[in-house]
PDB file of N, CA, C and O in Angstrom, chain B, residues numbered from 101:
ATOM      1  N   UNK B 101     -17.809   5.304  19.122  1.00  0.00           N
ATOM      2  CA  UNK B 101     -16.533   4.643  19.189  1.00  0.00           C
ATOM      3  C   UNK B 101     -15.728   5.250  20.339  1.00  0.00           C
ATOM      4  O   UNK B 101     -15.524   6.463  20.395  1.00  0.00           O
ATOM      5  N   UNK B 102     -15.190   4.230  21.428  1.00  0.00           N
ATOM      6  CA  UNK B 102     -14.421   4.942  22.510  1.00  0.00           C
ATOM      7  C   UNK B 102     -13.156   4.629  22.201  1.00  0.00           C
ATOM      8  O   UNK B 102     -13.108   3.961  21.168  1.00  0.00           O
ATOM      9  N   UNK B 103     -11.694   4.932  22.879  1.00  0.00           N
ATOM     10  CA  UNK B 103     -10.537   4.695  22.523  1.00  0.00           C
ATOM     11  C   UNK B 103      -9.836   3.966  24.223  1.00  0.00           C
ATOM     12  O   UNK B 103      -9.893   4.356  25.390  1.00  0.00           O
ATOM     13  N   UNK B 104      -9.330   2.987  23.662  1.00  0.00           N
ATOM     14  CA  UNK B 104      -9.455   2.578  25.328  1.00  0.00           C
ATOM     15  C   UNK B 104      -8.006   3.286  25.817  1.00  0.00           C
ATOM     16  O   UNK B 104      -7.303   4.204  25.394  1.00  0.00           O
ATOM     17  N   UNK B 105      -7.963   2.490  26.772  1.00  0.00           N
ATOM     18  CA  UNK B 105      -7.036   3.567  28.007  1.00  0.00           C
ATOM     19  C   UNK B 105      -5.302   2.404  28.087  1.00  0.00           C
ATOM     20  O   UNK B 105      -4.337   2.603  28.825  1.00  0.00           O
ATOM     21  N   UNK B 106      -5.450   1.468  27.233  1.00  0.00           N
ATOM     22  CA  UNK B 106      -4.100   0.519  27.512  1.00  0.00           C
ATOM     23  C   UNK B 106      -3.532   0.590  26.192  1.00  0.00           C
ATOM     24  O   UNK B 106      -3.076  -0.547  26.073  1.00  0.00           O
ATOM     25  N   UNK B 107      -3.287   1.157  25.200  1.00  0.00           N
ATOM     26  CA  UNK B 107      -3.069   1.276  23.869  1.00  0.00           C
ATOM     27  C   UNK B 107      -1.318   1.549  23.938  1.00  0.00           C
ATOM     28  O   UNK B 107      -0.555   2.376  24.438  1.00  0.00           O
ATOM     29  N   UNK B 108      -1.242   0.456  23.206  1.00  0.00           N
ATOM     30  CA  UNK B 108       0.329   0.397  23.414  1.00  0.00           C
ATOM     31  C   UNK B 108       1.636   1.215  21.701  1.00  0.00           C
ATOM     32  O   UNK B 108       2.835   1.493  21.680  1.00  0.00           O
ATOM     33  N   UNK B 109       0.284   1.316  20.362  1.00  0.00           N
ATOM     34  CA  UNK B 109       0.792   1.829  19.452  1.00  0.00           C
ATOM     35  C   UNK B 109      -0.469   2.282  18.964  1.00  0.00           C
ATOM     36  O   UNK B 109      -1.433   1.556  18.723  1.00  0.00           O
ATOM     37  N   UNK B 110      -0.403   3.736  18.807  1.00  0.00           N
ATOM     38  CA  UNK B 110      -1.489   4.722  18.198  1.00  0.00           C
ATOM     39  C   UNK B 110      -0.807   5.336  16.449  1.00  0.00           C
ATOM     40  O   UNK B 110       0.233   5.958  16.234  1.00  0.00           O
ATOM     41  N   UNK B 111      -1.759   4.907  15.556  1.00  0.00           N
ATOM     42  CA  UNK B 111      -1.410   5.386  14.139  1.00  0.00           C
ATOM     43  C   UNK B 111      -3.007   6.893  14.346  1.00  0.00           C
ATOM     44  O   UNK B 111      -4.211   6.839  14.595  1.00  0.00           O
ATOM     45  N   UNK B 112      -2.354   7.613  14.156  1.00  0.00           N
ATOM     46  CA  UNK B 112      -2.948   8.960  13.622  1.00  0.00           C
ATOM     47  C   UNK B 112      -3.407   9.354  12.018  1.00  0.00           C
ATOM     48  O   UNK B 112      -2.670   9.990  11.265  1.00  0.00           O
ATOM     49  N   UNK B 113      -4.008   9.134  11.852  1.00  0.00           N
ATOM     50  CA  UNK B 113      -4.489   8.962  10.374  1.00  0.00           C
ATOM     51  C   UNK B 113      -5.346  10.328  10.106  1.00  0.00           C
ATOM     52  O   UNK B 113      -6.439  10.289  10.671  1.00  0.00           O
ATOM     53  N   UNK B 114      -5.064  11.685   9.274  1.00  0.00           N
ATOM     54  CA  UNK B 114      -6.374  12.136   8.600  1.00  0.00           C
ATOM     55  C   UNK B 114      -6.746  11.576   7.718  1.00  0.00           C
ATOM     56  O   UNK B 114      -6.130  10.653   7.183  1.00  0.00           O
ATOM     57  N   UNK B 115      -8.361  12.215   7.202  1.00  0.00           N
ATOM     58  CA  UNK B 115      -8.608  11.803   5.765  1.00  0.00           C
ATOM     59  C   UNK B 115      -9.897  12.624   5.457  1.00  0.00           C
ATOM     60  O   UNK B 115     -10.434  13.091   6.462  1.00  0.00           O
ATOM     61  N   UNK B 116     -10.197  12.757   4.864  1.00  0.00           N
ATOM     62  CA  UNK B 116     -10.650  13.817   3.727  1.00  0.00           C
ATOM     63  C   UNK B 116     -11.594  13.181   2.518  1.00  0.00           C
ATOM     64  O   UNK B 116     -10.914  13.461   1.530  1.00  0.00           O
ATOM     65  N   UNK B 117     -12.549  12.616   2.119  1.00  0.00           N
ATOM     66  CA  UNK B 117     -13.114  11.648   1.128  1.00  0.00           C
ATOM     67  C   UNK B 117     -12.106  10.745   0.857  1.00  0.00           C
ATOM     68  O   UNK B 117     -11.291  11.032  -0.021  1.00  0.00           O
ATOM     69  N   UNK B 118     -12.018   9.681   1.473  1.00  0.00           N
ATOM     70  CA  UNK B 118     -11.175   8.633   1.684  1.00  0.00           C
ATOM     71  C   UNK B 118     -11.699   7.448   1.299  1.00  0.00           C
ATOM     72  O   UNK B 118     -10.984   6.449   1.371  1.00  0.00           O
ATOM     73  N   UNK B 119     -13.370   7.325   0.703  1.00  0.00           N
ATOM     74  CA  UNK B 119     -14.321   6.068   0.895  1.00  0.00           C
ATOM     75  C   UNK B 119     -12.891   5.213   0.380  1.00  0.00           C
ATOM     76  O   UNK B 119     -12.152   4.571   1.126  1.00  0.00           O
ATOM     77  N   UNK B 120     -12.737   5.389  -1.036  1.00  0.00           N
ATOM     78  CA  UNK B 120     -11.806   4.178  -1.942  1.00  0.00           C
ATOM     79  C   UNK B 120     -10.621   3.499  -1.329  1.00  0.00           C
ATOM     80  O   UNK B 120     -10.427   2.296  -1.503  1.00  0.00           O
ATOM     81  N   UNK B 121      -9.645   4.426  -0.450  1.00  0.00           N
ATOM     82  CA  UNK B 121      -8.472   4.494  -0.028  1.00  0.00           C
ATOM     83  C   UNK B 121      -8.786   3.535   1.277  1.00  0.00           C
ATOM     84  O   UNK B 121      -8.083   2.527   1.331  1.00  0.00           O
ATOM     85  N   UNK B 122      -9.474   3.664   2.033  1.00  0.00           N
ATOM     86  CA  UNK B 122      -9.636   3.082   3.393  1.00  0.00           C
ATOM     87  C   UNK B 122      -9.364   1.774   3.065  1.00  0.00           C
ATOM     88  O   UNK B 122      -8.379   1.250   3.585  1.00  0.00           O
ATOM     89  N   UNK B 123     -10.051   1.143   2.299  1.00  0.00           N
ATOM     90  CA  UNK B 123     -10.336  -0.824   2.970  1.00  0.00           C
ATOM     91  C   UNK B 123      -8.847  -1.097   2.032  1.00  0.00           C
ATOM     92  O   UNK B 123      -8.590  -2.298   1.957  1.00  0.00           O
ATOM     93  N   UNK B 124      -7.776  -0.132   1.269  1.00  0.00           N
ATOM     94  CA  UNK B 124      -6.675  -0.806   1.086  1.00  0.00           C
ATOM     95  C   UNK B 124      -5.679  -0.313   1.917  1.00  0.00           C
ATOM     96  O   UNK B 124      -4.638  -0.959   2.034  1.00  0.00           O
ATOM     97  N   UNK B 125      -5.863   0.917   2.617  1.00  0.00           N
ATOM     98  CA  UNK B 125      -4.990   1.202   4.008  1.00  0.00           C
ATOM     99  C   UNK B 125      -5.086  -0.061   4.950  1.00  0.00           C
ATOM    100  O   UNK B 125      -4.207  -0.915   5.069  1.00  0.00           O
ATOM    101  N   UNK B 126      -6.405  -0.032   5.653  1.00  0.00           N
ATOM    102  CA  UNK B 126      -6.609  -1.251   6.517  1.00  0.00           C
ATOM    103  C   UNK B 126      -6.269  -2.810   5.951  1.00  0.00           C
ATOM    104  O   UNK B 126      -6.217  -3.783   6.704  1.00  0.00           O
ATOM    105  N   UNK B 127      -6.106  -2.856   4.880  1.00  0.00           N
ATOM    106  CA  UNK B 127      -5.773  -4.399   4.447  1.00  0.00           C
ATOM    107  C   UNK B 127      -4.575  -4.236   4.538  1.00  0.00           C
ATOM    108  O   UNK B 127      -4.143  -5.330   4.898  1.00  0.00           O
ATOM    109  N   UNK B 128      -3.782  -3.568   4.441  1.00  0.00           N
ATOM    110  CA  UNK B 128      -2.035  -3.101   4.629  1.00  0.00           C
ATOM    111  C   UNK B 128      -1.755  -3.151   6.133  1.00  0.00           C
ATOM    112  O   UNK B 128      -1.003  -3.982   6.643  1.00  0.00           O
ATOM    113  N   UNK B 129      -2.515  -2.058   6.905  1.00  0.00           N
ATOM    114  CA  UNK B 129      -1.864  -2.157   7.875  1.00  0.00           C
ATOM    115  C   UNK B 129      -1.762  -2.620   8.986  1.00  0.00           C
ATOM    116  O   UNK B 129      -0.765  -2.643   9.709  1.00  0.00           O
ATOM    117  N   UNK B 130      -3.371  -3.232   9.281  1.00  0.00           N
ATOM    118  CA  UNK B 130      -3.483  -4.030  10.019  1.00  0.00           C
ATOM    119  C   UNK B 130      -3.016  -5.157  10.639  1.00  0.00           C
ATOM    120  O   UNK B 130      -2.912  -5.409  11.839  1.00  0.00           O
ATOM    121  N   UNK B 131      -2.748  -5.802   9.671  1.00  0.00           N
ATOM    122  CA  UNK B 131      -2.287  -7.061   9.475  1.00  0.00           C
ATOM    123  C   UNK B 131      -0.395  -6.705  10.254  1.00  0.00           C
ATOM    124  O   UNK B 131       0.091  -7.473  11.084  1.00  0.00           O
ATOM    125  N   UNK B 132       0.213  -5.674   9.833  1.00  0.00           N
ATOM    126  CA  UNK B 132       1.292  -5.370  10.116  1.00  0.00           C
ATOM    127  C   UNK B 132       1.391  -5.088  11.505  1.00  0.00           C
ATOM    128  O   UNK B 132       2.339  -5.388  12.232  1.00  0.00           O
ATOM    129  N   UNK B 133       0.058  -4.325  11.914  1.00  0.00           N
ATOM    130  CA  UNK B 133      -0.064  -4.220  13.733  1.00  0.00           C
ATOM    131  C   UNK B 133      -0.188  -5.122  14.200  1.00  0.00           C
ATOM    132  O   UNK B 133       0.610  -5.321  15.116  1.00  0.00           O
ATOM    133  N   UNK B 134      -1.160  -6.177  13.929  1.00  0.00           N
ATOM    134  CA  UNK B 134      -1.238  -7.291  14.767  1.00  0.00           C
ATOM    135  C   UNK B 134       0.029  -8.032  14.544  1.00  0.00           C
ATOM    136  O   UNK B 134       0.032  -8.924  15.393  1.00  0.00           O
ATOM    137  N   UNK B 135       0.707  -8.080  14.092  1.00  0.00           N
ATOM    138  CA  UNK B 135       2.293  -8.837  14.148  1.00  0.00           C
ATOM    139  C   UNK B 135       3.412  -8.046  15.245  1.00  0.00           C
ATOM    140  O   UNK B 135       4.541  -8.512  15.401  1.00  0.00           O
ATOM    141  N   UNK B 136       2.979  -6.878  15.929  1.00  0.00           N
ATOM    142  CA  UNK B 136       4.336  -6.316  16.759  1.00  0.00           C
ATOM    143  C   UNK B 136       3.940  -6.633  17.800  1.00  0.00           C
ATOM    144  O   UNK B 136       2.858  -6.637  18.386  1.00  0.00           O
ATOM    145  N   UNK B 137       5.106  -6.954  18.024  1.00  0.00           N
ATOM    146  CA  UNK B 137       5.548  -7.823  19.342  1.00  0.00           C
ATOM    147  C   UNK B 137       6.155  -6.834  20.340  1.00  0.00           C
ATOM    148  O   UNK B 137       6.394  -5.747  19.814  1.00  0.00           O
ATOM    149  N   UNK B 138       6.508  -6.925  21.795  1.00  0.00           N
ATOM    150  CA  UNK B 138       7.521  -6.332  22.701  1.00  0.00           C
ATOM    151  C   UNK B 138       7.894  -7.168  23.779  1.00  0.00           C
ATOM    152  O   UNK B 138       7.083  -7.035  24.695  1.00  0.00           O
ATOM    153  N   UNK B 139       8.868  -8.042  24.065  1.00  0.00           N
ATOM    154  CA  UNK B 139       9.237  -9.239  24.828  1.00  0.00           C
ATOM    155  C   UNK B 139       8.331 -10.073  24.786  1.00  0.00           C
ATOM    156  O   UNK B 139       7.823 -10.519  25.815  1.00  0.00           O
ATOM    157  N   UNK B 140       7.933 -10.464  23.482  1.00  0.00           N
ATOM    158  CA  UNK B 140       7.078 -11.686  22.936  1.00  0.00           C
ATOM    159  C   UNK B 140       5.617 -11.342  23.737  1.00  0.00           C
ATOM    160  O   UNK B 140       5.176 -12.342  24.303  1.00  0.00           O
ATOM    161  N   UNK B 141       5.025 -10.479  23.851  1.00  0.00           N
ATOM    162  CA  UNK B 141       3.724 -10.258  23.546  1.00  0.00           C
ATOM    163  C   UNK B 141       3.306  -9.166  22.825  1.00  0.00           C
ATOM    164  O   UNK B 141       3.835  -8.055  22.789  1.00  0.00           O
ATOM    165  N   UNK B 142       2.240  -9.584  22.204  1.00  0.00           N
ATOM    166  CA  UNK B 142       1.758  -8.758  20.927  1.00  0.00           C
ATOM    167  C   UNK B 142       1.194  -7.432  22.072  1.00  0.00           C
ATOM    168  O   UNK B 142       0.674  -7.434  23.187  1.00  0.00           O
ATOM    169  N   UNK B 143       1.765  -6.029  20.776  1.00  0.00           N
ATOM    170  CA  UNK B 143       0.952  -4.924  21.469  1.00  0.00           C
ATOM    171  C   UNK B 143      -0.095  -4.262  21.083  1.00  0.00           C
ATOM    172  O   UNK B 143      -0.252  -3.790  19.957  1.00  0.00           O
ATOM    173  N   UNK B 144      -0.997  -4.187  22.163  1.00  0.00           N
ATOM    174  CA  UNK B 144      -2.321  -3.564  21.725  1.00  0.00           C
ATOM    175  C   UNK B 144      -1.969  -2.081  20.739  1.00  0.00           C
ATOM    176  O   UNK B 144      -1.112  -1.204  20.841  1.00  0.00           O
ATOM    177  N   UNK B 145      -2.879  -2.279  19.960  1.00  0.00           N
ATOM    178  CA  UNK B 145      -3.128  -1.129  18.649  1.00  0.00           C
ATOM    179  C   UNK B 145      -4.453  -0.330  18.700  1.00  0.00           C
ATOM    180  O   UNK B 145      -5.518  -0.826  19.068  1.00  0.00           O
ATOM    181  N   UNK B 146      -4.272   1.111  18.250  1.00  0.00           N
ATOM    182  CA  UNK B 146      -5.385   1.691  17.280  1.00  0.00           C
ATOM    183  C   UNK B 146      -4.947   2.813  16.359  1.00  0.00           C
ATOM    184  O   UNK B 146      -4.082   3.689  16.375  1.00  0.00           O
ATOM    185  N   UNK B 147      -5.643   2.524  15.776  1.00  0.00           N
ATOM    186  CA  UNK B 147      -5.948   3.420  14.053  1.00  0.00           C
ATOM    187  C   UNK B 147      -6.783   3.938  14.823  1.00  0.00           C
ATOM    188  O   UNK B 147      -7.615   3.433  15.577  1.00  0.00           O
ATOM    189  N   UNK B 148      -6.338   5.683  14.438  1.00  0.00           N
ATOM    190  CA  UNK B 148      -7.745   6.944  14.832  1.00  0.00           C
ATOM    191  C   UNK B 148      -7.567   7.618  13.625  1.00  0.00           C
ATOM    192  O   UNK B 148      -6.761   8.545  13.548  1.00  0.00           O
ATOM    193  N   UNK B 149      -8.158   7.293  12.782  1.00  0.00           N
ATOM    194  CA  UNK B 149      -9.192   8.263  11.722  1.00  0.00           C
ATOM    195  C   UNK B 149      -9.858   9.808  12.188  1.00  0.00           C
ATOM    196  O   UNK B 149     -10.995   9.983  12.627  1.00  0.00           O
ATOM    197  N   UNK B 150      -8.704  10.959  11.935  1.00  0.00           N
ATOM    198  CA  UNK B 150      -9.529  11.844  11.876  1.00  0.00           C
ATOM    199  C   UNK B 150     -10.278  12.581  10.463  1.00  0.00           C
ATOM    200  O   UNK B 150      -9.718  13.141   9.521  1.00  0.00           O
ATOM    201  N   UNK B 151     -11.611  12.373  10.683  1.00  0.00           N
ATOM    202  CA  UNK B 151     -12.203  12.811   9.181  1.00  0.00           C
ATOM    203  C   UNK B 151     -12.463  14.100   9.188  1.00  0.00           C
ATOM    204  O   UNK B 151     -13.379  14.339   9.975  1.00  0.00           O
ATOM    205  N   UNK B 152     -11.969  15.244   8.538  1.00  0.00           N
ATOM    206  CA  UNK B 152     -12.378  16.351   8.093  1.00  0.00           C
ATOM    207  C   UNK B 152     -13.182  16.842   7.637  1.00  0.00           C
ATOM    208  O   UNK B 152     -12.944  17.856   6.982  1.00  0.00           O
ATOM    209  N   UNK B 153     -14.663  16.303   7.779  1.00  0.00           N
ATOM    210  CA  UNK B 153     -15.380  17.018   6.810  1.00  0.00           C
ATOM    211  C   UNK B 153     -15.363  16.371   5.549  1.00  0.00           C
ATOM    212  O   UNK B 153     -15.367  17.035   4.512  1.00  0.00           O
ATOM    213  N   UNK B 154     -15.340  14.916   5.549  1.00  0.00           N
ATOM    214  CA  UNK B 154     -15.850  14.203   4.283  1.00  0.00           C
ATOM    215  C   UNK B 154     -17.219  14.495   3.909  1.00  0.00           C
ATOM    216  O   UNK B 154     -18.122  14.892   4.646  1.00  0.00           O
ATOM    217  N   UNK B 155     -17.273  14.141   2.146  1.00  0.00           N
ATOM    218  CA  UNK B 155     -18.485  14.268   1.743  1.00  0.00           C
ATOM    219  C   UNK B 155     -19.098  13.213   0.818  1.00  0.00           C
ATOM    220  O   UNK B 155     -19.981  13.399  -0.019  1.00  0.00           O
ATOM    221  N   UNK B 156     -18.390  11.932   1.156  1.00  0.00           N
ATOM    222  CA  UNK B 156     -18.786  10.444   0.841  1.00  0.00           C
ATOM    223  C   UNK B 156     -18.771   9.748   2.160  1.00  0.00           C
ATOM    224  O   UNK B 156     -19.079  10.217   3.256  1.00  0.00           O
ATOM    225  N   UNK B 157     -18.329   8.460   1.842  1.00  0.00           N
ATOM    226  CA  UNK B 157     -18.899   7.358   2.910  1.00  0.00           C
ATOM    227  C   UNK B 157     -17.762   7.391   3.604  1.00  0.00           C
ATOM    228  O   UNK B 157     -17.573   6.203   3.863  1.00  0.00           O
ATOM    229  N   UNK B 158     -16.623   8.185   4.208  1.00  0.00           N
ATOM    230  CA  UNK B 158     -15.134   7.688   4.430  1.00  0.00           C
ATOM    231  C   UNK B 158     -15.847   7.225   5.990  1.00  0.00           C
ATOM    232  O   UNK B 158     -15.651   6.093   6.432  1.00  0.00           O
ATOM    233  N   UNK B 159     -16.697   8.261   6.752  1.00  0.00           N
ATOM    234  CA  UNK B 159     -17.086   7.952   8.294  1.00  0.00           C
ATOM    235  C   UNK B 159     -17.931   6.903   8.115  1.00  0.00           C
ATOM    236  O   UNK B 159     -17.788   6.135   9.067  1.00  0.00           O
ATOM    237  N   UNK B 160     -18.692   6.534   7.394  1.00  0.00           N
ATOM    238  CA  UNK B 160     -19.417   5.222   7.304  1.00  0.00           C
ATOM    239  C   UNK B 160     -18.351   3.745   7.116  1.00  0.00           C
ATOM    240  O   UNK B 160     -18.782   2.662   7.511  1.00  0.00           O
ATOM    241  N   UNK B 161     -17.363   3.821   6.666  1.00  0.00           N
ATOM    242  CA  UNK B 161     -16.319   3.273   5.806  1.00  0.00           C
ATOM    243  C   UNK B 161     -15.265   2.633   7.776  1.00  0.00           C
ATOM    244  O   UNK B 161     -15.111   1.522   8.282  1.00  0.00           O
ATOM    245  N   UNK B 162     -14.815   4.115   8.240  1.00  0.00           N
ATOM    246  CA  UNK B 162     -14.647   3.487   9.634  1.00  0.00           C
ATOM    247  C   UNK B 162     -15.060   3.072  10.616  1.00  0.00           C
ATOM    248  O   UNK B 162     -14.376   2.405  11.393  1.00  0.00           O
ATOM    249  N   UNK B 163     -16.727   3.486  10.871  1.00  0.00           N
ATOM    250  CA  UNK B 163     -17.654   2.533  11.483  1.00  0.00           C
ATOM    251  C   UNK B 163     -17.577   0.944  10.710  1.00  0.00           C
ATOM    252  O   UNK B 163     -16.743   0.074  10.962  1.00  0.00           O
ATOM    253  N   UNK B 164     -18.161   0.902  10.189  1.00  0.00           N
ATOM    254  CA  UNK B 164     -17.830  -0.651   9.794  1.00  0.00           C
ATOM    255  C   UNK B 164     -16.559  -1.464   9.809  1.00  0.00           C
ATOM    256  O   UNK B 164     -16.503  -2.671   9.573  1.00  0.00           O
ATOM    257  N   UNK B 165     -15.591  -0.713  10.098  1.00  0.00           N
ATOM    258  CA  UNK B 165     -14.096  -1.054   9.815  1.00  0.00           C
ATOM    259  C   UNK B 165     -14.331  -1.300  11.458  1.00  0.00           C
ATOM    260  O   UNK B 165     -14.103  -2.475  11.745  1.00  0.00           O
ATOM    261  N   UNK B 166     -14.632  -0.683  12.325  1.00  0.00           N
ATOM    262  CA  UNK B 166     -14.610  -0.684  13.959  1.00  0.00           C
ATOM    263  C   UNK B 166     -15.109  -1.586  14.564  1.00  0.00           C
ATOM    264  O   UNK B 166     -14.607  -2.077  15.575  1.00  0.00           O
ATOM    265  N   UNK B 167     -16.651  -2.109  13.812  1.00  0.00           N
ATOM    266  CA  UNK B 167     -17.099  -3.403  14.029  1.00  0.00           C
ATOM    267  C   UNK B 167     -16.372  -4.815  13.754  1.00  0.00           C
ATOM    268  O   UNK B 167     -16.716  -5.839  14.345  1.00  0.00           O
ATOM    269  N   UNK B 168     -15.413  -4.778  12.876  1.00  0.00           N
ATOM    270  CA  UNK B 168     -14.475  -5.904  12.600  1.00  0.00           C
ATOM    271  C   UNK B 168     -13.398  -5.881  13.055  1.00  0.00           C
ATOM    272  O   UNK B 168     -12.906  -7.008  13.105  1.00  0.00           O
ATOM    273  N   UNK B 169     -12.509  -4.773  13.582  1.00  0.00           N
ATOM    274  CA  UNK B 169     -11.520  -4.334  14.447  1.00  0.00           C
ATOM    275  C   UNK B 169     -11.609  -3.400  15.531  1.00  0.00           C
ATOM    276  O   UNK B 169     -10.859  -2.434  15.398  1.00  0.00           O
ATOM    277  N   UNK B 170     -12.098  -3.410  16.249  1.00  0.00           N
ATOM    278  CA  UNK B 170     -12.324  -2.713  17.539  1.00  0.00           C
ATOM    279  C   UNK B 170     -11.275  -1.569  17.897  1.00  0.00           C
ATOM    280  O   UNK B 170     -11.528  -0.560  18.556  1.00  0.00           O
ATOM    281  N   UNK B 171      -9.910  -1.957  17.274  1.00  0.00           N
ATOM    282  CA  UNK B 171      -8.809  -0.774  17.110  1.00  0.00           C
ATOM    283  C   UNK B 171      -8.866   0.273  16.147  1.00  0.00           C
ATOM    284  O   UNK B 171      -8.089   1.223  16.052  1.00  0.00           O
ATOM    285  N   UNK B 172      -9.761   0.037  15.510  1.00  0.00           N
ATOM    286  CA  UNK B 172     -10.411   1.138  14.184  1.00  0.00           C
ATOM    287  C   UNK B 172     -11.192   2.127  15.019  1.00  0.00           C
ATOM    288  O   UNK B 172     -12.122   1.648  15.667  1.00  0.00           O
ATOM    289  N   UNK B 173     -10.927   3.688  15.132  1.00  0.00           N
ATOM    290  CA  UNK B 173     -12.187   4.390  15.733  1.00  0.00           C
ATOM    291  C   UNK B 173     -11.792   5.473  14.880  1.00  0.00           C
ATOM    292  O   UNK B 173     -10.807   5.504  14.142  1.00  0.00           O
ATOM    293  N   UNK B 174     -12.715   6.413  15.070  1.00  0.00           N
ATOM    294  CA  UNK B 174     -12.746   7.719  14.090  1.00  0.00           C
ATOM    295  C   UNK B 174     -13.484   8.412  14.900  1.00  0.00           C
ATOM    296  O   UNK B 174     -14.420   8.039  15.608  1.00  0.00           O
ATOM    297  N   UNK B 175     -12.677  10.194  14.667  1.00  0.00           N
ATOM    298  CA  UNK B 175     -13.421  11.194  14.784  1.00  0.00           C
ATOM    299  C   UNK B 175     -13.569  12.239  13.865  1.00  0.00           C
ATOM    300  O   UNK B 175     -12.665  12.689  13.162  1.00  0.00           O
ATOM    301  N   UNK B 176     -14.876  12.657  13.894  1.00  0.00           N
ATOM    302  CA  UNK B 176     -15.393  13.208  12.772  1.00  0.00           C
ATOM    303  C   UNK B 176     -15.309  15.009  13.306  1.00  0.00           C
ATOM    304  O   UNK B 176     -15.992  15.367  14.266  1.00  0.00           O
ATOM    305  N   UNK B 177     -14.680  15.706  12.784  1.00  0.00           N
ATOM    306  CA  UNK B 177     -14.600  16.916  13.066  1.00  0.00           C
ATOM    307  C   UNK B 177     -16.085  17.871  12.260  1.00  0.00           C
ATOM    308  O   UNK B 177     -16.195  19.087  12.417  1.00  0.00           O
TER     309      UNK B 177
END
């Protein structure tokens, strides 16, 4: 997952065994990013997931989340 270079609002996210929590964060907030505007054009977004050392699916959980939103990336410490 790369993070591109024109990103106009960055959410910083840790998480920690997160599998459950993720797909109702992203159903929340997503939807709320793609709605901001700045002189009527929408601004590019990403969600960066930093995972700590999970020990379920939370990094499997934001790969797949990345394939359906490209503003989804994660790093895994």
């Amino acid at each position: 997952m790369s993070m591109g270079t024109d990103i106009q609002v960055s959410l910083l996210v840790p998480v920690k065994d997160e599998e459950a929590a993720l797909p109702i964060f992203l159903e929340r907030v997503i939807p709320v990013l793609q709605r901001l505007m700045f002189d009527g054009s929408p601004l590019s977004w990403e969600i960066l997931f930093i995972d700590d050392g999970s020990t379920d699916r939370t990094l499997a959980h934001i790969m797949t989340a990345h394939a359906r939103h490209p503003g989804v990336v994660g790093l895994s410490l």
